[in-house]
C-alpha positions in Angstrom: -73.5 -40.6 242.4 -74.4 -41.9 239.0 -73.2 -39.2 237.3 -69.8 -39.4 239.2 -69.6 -43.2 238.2 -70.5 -43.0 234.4 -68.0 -40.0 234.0 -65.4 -42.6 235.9 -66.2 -45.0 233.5 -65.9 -43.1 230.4 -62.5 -41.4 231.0 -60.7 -38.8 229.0 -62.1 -38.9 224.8 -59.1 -39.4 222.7 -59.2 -35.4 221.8 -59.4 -34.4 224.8 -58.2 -30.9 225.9 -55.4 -29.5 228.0 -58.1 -28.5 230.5 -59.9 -32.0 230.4 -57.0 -33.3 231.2 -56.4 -31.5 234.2 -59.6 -31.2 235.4 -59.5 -35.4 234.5 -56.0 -35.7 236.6 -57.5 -33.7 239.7 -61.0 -35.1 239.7 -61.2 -37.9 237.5 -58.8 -40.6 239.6 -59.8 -43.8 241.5 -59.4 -41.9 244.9 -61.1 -38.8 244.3 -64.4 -41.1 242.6 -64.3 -43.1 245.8 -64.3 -40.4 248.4 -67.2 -38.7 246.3 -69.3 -42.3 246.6 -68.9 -42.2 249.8 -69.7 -38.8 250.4 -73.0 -39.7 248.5 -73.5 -42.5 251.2 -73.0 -40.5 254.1 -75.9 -38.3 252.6 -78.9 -40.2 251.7 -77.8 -42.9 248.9 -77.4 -46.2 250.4 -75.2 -49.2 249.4 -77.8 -51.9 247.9 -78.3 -48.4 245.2 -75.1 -48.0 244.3 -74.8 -51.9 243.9 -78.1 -51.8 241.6 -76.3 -49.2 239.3 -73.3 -51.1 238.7 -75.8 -54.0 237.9 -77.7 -51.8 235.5 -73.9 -50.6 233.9 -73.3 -54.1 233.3 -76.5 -55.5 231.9 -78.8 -52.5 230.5 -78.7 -52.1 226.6 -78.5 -47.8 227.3 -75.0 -48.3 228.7 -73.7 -50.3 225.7 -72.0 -47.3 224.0 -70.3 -46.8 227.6 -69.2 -50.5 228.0 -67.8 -50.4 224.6 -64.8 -47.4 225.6 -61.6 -48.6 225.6 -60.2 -49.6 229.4 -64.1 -49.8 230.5 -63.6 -53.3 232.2 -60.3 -52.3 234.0 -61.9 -49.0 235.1 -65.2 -51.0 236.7 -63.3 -53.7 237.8 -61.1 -51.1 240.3 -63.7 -49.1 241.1 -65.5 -52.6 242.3 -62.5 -53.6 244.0 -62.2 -49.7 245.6 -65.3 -49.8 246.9 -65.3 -53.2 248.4 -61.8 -52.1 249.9 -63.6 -49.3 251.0 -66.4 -51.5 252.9 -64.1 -54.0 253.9 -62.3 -51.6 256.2 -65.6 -49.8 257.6 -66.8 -53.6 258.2 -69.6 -53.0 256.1 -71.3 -55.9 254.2 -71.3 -55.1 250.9 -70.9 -58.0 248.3 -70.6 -57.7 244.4 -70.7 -60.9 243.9 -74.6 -61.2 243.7 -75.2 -60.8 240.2 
C-alpha cells in the first residue's frame, strides 16, 4: 500500500521513457491506485493505517524530497478526495480531516 501511494505521488520523472509512460498510463492513474488501496483493505491493512501514512507524507521530514515534485499537492489532494469518495459510498467512516 505504501509503496502504491508514494509511486502515485511521485508520477512520471521528466525523462521518462516510452515504457514508463505506458506502464504510468495503465497503472499509474487515480482509478487503478484506488482499486489497489482497496484491494490492500480487503486484505489485512486497515483504514486508520492508510490515514496514518498520509499523515506521515504530509508531516515527516523523509518525504520532503517527495512533497517537493511538481503536481504533488493536486495528486494527494485527489487521491484524498478518491478515497473519501470511495468510503463515502461503502458508508464507511473515514475522515481526513483529523490532522
Amino acid at each position: 500500500m505504501q509503496d502504491t501511494i508514494i509511486k502515485y505521488l511521485t508520477g512520471l520523472p521528466e525523462n521518462a521513457s516510452r515504457w514508463q509512460k505506458k506502464l504510468n498510463k495503465k497503472y499509474g492513474n487515480l482509478t487503478q491506485v484506488t482499486k489497489r488501496i482497496q484491494y490492500d483493505l480487503k486484505h489485512g491493512v486497515e483504514r486508520q493505517e492508510v490515514v496514518a501514512f498520509l499523515v506521515l507524507i504530509k508531516t515527516d521530514q523523509s518525504y520532503f524530497e517527495l512533497r517537493k515534485t511538481s503536481g504533488f499537492a493536486f495528486r494527494l489532494y485527489s487521491l484524498e478526495a478518491s478515497l473519501l469518495n470511495v468510503d463515502s459510498k461503502a458508508n464507511h467512516s473515514l475522515s481526513f480531516s483529523d490532522y
